[in-house]
C-alpha positions in Angstrom: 232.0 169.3 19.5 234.7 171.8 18.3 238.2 170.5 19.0 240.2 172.1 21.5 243.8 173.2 19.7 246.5 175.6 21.8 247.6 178.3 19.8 250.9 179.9 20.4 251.9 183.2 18.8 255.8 183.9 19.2 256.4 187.7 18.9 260.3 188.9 18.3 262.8 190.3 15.4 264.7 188.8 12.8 267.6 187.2 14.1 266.4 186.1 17.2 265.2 182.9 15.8 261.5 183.5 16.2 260.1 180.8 12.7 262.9 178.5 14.6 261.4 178.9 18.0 258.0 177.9 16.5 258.7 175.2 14.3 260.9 173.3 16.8 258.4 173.7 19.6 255.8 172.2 17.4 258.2 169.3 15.9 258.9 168.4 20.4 255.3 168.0 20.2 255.1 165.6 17.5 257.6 163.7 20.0 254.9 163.5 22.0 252.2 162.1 19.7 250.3 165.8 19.3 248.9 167.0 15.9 251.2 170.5 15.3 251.6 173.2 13.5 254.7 176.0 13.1 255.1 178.6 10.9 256.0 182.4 10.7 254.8 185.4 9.3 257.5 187.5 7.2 258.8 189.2 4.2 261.5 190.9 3.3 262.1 192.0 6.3 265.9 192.1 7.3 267.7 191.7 10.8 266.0 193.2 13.7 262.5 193.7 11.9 259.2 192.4 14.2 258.1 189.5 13.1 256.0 186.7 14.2 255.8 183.0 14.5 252.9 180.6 15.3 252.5 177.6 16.8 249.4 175.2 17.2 249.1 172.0 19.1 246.4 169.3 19.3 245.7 166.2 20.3 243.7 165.5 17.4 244.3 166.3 14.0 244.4 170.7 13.3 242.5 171.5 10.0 242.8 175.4 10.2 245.5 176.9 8.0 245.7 180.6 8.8 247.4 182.7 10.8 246.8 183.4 14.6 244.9 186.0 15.9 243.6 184.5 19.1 245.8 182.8 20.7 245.7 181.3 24.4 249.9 182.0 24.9 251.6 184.8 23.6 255.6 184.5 23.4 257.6 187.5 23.4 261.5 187.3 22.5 262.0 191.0 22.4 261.0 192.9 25.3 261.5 196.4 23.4 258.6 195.3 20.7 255.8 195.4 24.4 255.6 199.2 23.9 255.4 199.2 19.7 253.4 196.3 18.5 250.1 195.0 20.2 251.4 191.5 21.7 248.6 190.9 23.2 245.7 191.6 20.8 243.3 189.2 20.4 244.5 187.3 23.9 241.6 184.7 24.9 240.4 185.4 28.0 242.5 184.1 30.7 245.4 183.5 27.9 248.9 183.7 29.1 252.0 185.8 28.2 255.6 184.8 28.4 258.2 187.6 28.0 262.4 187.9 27.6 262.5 189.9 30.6 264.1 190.3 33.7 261.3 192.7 35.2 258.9 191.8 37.8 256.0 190.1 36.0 253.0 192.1 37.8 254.8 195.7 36.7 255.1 193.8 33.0 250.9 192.8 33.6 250.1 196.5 34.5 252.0 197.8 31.1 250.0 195.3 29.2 246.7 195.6 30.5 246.6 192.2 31.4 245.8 190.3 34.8 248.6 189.6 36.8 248.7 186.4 36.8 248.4 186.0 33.2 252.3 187.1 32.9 255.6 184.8 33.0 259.2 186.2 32.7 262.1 184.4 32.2 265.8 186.6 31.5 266.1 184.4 28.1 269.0 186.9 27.3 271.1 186.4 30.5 270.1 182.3 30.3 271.8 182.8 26.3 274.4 184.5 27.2 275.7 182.1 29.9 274.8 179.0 28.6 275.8 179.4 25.0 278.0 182.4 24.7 275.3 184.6 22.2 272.1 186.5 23.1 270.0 184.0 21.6 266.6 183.7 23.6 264.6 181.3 21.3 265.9 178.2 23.1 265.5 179.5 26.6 261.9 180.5 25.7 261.4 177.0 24.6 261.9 175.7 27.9 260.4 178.3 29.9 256.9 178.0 27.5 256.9 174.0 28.5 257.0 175.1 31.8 254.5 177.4 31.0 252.0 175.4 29.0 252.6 171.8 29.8 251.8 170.3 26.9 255.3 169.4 25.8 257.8 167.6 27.8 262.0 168.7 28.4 263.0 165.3 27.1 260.7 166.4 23.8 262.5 169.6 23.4 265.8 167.9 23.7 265.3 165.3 21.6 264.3 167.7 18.9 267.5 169.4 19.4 269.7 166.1 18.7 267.9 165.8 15.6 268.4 169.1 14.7 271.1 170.1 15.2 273.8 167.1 16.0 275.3 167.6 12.7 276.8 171.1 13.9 278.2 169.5 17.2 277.5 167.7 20.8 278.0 171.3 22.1 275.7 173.3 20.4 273.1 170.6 21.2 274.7 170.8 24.9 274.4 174.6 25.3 271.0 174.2 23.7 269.4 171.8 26.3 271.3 173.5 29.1 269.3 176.6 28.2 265.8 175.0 27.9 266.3 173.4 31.0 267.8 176.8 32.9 264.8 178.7 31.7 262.6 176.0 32.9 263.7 176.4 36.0 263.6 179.9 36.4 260.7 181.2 34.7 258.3 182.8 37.1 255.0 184.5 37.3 253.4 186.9 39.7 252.2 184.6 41.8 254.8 182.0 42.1 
């Protein structure tokens, strides 16, 4: 019997912390005793180039080492790449879609070509601005996929985060959680 693993493509640009986004969410998991793995897809691509990220999560151990092309949950951290690159090719059936976006998720559906209720927004950029003074929507997008998923648990993420990054300072890992747990809250899809 084939073992079911979650499969998590992030889509976004350089900068916006897209290989961060996946490997932390996959290291929140371990937290929680999964089998993970995060990684990204780029070259020498500079600042503001699409790139992508994956994640897979399991609750037994994940022997497939390639990238993504199916995935169940798509993760989009630039809103302006869902008119240039295909974020949702290769979508399972049913899969879901999380975007950075402030728009109403069934108008986002319609653009896509997806069902309505397969789309989540979150404004990851507004939640980054406030919460840690720089349009940085990885972190809120962390929180709002948990939400999302519910594989991984908040106290997961932000335990990850304390790890991570307590060497820099209490308030980046502050702003951080705050973030997570912001998006959390107010990611919504077309039917919630």
């Amino acid at each position: 019997m084939p073992v079911k693993i979650l499969e998590i493509r992030w889509h976004g640009r350089g900068g916006q912390g897209v290989k961060t986004a996946a490997m932390l969410f996959a290291e929140a998991a371990i937290e929680g005793g999964k089998h993970v793995q995060g990684f990204s897809d780029y070259g020498p691509e500079r600042s503001g180039a699409p790139i992508q990220g994956f994640t897979r999560l399991s609750d037994n151990p994940i022997h497939l080492h390639n990238f993504i092309t199916d995935p169940d949950v798509v993760v989009v951290l630039d809103p302006t790449l869902l008119g240039t690159v295909g974020v949702t090719e290769g979508l399972k059936k049913g899969g879901k879609v999380l975007v950075n976006s402030s728009h109403d998720p069934a108008e986002l559906a319609a653009k896509l070509g997806v069902d309505k209720g397969q789309v989540f927004v979150v404004d990851a950029k507004k939640i980054s601005l406030e919460t840690m003074g720089r349009d940085m929507p990885n972190s809120p997008m962390m929180g709002a996929l948990v939400k999302v998923v519910g594989l991984v648990e908040l106290p997961w993420i932000n335990q990850t985060f304390e790890k991570k990054f307590s060497a820099k300072s209490e308030k980046v890992v502050a702003d951080n959680v705050a973030a997570v747990k912001r998006a959390y809250d107010e990611v919504h899809g077309a039917a919630s």
